[in-house]
PLY file of the C-alpha trace (Angstrom):
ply
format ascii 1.0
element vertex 259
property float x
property float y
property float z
element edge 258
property int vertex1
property int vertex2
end_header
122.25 109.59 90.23
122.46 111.97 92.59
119.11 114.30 93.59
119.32 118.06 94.25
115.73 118.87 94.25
114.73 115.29 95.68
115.25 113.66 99.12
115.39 110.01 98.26
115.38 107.68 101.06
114.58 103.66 101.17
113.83 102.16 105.05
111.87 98.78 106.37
110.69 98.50 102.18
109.37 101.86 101.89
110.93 104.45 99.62
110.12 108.17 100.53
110.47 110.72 97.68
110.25 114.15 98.95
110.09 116.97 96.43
112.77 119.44 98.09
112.53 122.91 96.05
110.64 124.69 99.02
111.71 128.17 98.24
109.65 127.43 94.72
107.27 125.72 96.88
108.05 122.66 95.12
107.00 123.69 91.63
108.48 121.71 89.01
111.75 122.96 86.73
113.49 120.95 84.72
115.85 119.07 87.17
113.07 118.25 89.40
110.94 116.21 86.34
114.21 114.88 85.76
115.30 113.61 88.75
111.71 112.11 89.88
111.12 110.47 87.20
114.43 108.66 87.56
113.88 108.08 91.25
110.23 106.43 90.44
111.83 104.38 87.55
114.60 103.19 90.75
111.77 102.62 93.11
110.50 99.87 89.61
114.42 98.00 89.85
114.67 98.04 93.25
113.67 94.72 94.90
114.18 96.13 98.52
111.62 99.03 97.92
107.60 97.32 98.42
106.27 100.49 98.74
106.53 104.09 97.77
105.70 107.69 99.60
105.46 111.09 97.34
105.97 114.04 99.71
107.05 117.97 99.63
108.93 119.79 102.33
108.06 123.11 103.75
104.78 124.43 103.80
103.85 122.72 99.96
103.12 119.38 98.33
103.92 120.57 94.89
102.77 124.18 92.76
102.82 122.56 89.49
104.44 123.92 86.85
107.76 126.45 87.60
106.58 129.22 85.24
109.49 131.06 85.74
111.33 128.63 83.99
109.31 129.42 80.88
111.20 132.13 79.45
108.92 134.42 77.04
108.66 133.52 73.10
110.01 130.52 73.76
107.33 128.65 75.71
106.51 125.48 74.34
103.85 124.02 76.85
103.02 121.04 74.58
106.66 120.01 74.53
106.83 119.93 78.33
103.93 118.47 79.23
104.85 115.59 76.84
108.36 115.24 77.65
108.21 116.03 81.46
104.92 115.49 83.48
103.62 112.67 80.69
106.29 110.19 81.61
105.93 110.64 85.56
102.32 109.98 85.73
102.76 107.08 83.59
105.61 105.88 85.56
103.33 106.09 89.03
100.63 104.75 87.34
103.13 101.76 85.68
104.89 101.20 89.23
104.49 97.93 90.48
104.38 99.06 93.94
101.73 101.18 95.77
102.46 104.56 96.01
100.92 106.87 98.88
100.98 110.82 98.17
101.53 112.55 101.31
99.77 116.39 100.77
101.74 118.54 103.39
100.69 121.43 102.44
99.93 123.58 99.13
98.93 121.06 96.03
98.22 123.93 92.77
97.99 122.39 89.04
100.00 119.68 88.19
100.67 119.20 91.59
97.02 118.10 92.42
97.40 116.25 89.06
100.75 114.45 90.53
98.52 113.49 93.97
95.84 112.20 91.83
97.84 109.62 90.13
98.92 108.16 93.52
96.89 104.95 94.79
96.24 106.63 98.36
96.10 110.07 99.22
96.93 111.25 102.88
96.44 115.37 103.33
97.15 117.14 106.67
95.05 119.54 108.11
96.31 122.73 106.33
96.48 121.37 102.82
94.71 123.20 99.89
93.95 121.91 96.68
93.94 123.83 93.76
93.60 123.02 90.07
95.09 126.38 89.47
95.30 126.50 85.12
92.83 128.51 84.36
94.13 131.21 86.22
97.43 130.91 84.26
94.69 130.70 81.21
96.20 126.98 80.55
94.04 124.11 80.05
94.22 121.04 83.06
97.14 118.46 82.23
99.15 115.87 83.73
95.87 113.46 83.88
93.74 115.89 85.27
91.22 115.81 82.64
91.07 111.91 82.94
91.12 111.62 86.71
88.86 114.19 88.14
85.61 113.52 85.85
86.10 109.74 86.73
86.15 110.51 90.56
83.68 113.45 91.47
81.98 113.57 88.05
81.62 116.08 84.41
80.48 118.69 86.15
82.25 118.97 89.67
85.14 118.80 87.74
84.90 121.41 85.28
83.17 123.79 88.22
87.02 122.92 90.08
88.91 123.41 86.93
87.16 126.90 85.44
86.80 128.76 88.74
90.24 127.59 90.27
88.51 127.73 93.76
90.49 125.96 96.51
89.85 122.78 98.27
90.20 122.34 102.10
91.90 118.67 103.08
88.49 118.19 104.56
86.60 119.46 101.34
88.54 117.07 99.23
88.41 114.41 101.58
84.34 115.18 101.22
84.38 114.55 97.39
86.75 111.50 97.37
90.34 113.07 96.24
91.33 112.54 99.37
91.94 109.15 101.33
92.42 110.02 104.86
93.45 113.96 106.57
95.18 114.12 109.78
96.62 116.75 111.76
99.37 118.98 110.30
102.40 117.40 112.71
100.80 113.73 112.03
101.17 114.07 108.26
104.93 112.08 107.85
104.33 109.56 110.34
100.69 108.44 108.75
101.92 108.31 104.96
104.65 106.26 105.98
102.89 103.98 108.83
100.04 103.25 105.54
102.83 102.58 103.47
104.43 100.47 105.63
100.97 98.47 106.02
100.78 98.32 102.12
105.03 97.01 102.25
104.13 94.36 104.46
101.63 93.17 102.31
101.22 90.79 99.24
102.39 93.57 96.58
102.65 91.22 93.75
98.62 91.37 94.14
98.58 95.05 94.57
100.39 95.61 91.70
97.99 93.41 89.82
95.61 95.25 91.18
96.35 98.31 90.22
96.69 97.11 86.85
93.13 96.22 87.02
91.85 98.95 87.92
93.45 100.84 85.51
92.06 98.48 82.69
88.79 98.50 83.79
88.53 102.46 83.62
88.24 102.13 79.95
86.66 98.44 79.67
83.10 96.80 79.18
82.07 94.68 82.14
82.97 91.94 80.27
86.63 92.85 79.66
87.08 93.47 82.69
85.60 90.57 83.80
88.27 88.99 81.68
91.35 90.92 82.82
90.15 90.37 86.92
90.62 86.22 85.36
93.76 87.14 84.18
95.15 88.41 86.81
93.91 86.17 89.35
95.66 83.63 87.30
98.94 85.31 87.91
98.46 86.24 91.33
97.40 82.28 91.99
101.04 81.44 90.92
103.14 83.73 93.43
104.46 82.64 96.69
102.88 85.02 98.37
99.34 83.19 97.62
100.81 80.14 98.78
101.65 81.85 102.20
98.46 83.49 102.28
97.00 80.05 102.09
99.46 78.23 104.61
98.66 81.24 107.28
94.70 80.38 106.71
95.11 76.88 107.65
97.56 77.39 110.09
96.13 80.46 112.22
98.22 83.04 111.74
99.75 86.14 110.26
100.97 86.18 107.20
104.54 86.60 106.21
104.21 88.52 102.92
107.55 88.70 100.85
105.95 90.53 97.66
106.68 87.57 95.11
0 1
1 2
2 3
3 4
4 5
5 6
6 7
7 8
8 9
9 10
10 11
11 12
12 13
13 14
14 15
15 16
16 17
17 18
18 19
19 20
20 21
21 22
22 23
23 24
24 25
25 26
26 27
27 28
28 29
29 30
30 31
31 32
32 33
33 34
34 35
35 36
36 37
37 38
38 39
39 40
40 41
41 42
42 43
43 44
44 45
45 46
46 47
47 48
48 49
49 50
50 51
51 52
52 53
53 54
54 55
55 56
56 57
57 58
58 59
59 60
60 61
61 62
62 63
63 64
64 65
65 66
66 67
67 68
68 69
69 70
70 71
71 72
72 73
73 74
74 75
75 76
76 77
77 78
78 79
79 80
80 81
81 82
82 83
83 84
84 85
85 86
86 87
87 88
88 89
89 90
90 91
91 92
92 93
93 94
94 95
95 96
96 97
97 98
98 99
99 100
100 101
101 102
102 103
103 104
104 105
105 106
106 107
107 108
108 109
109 110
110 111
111 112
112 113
113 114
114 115
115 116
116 117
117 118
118 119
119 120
120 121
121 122
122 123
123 124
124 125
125 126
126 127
127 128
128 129
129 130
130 131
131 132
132 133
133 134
134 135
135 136
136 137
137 138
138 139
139 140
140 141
141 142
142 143
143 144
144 145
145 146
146 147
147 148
148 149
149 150
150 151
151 152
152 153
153 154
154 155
155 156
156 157
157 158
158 159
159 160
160 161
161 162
162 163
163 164
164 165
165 166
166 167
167 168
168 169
169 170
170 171
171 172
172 173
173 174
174 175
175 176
176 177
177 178
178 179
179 180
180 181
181 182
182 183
183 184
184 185
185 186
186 187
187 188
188 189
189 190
190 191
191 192
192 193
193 194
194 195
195 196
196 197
197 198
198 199
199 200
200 201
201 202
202 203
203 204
204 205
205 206
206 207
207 208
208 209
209 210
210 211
211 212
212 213
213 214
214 215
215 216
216 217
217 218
218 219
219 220
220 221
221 222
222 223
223 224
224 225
225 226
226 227
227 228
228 229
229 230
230 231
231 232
232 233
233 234
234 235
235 236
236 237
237 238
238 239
239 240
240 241
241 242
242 243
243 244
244 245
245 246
246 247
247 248
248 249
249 250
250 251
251 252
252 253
253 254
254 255
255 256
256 257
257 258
């Protein structure tokens, strides 16, 4: 389908979605949840794509939630959470490819919650990170709640959420939200150059990966003892093993093809 509020663009296995509403710096509507949703669910069919970048264009990543689309008396925040920002973490989270959020600038409420779902997070210089609910006097959604207690701790967490206070790149990089930060002009070309690292890699065994992790969030050490078996099992049976194995013996590189 075609995107309005989504530059969609697929080069050397890496797919690049960039959120494109900049005069709404980037805040979600309607259309938008719509149309990245069906671009992620693409990225899933798409054989060519190995690899995935989440970006925003002008001076934000993404302000959450468009209130002005909310029209008064009619508001039904339970319904849109559910029906819109629900599926798209899920579908990050259920993408068999490794997907790198690029934070070029502003990242406010569900936006920091969108980042957070990512596998890798690269922030320039001048990004700020705000999990900006309460001030809206809405509760944290879009995996917020599940995410940030699991990666800086209960109370961090609640101290970001209640007070709304903002988060330098640097800050977050400090508490582990953040993967790498690099210099505001440096931002596009380092999302894409780690992506392309993770493309040329063996992404059948990220993706199993990441489906590990996940599990083990939630598991005992012994299920996830069991699930890291299972999955080695499955990754032991792709090609890209074999390769991995042949380059070994042989001295050299290996030639990944993500199957």
């Amino acid at each position: 389908m075609p995107y309005e509020t989504l530059l969609f663009d697929v080069s050397d296995g890496v797919a690049t979605l960039t959120l494109d509403r900049p005069e709404a710096l980037n805040a979600v509507n309607d259309q938008m949840g719509r149309e990245l949703l069906d671009a992620l669910r693409t990225c899933g069919r798409n054989a060519e794509v190995r690899a995935v970048v989440l970006t925003g264009s002008g001076r934000a990543f993404c302000a959450g939630q468009d209130l002005k689309e909310v029209e008064e008396g009619s508001r039904s925040y339970g319904r849109i959470v559910r029906s819109r920002y629900n599926p798209i973490v899920l579908a990050i989270r259920r993408l068999e490819r490794p997907v790198v959020a690029g934070l070029n600038g502003i990242a406010a409420g569900a936006g920091v919650s969108l980042a957070l779902a990512c596998d890798l997070v690269v922030a320039s210089e001048g990004a700020r990170l705000t999990m900006a609910f309460s001030r809206a006097g809405l509760v944290p959604d879009s995996g917020s709640t599940y995410w940030l207690p699991r990666l800086i701790g209960y109370h961090r967490a609640f101290e970001l959420m209640a007070l709304a206070e903002p988060l330098t790149a640097r800050q977050a990089h400090h508490l582990g939200l953040v993967n790498r930060v690099v210099e505001d002009g440096e931002l596009p070309g380092a999302a894409r150059e780690l992506a392309l690292r993770l493309a040329s890699g063996p992404t059948a065994a990220l993706a199993y990966t990441k489906r590990a992790l996940d599990q083990a969030l939630d598991s005992s050490l012994e299920e996830a003892l069991e699930y890291e078996a299972h999955m080695q099992e499955l990754a032991g049976r792709t090609r890209d093993h074999r390769e991995g194995i042949a380059a070994f013996v042989e001295k050299r590189e290996p030639r990944f093809e993500g199957r």
